[in-house]
N, C-alpha and C positions, 0 to 999 in steps of 0.2 A: 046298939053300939057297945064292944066292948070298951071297959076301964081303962083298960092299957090304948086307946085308940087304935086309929087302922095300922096296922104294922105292913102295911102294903106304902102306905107313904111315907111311917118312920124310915122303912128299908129306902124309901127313893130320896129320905133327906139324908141318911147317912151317905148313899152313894154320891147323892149330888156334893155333899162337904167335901166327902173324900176327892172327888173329883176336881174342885176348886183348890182344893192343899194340893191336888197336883200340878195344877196351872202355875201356882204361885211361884214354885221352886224355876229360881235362876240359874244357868253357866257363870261360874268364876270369869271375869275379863283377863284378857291378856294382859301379862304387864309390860308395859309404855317404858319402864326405865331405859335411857341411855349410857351404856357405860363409857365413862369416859381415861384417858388414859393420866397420871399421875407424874408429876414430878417434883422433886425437892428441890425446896428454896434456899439463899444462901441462910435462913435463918433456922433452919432445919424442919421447916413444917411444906409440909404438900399441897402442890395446889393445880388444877387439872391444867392441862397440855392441848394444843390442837394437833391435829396430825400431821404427819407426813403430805404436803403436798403432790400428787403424783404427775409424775409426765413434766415437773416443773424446769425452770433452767437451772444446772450445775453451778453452784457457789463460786466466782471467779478466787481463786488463792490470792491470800494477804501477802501484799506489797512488802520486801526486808526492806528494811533500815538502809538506809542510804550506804554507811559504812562498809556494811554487809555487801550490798549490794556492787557496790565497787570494788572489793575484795575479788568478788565471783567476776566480772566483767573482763572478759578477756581482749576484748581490743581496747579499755580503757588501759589496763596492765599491760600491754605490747607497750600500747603509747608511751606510759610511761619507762618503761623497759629501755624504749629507744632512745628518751630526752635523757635519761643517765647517762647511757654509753656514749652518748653523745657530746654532753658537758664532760665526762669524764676525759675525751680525747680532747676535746679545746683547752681544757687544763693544763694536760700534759703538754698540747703543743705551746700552751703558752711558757710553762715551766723550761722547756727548751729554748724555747728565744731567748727570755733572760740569762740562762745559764751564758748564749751564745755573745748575749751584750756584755755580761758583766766580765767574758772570755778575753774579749774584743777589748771592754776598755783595760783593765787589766792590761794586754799588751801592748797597747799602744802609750797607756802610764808609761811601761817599764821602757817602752822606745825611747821615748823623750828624755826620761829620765839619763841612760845611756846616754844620750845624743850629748847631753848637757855637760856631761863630764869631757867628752871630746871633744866638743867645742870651746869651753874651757882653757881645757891641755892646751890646745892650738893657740886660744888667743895667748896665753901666758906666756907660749914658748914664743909667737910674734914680737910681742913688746920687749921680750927679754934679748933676743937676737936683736934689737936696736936700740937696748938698753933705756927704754921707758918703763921697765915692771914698775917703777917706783915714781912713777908721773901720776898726774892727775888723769891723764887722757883713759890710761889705763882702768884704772876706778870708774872712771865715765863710762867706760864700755863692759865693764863687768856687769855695773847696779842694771844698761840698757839691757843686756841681754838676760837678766834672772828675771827684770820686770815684764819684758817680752815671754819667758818662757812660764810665769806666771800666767798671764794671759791665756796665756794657749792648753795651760791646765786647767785650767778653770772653764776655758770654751769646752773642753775634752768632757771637762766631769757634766756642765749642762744640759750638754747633748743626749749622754749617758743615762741621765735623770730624764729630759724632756721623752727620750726612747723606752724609759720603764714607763712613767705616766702616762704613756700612750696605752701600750698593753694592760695596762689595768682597767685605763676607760675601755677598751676595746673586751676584755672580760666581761663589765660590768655592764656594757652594754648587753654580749653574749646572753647572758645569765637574764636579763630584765626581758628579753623577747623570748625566753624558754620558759619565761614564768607566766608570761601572757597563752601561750603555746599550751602549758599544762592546764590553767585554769579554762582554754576554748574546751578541750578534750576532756572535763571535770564535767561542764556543763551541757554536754555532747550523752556524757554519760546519762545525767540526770534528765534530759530529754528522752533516752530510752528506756527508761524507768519508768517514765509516766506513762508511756505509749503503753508498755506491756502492760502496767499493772491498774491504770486509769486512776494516777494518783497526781 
């Protein structure tokens, strides 16, 4: 036997090493990372995001402000459009009535007033053609007839008065069922608002 041993099996343990150092050797693994997508925070640092939902339902648009809302609304703006012109012509026609009473009393003041002084004349020059201007009878029929036409001044101007106070209530009623009227058609409004916007 040589010193050096069999080199017939040194040569079959090198091969065999070397063939074991080739077993050993592994593939790199694939890498598993997930990249995920990034967004900032209000505080300025990042933090991941989920994605886009695909195929999802369309985000229904945010509900305006009521204000807004009624601003844009075109049959609530007719509605009101029309309650203006509306009170605007009760107005006027009531401005005319008055004009027509305060016309009215007005002339029929100045009637009486007239009448008073010819009635007067007459009685004066009666008494005076039978020489009573200076009786008591006389006097007696003057005081009856200024307090009589006191009277009838006074019915004149009541009436006058009882005839505007009418029209005022009658405005003011006007006005109090347009105001019922605009708040139905406010609320009318705000019922379509929620329909559309599911608020």
């Amino acid at each position: 036997m040589s010193i050096f041993g069999d080199p017939t099996n040194s040569a079959s343990r090198v091969t065999a090493a070397a063939g074991a150092g080739t077993n050993m050797v592994t593939k790199p693994k694939a890498s598993s990372t997930i990249v995920k997508k990034a967004a900032a925070t209000n505080s300025g640092r990042y933090q991941a995001t989920g994605g886009v939902p695909s195929g999802g339902a369309p985000t229904a648009p945010a509900a305006p402000d009521l204000n807004t809302f009624l601003n844009q609304d075109t049959g609530y703006n007719q509605q009101m459009r029309d309650f203006s012109n509306a009170l605007q012509q009760f107005l006027a026609d009531v401005t005319r009535r008055k004009g027509t009473m305060e016309s009215d009393y007005n002339a029929s003041s100045k009637a009486m007033g007239d009448q008073k002084v010819l009635d007067l004349d007459n009685m004066e020059d009666d008494f005076g053609a039978r020489g009573m201007i200076r009786s008591g009878l006389y006097g007696d029929a003057v005081g009856k007839y200024n307090t009589e036409f006191d009277t009838r001044s006074q019915e004149l101007g009541r009436k006058k008065t009882e005839a505007m106070s009418s029209l005022d209530q009658e405005q003011g009623r006007y006005q109090s069922q347009q105001t019922l009227q605009q708040q139905a058609a406010r609320e009318a409004a705000i019922r379509r608002r929620a329909e559309q916007y599911g608020v």
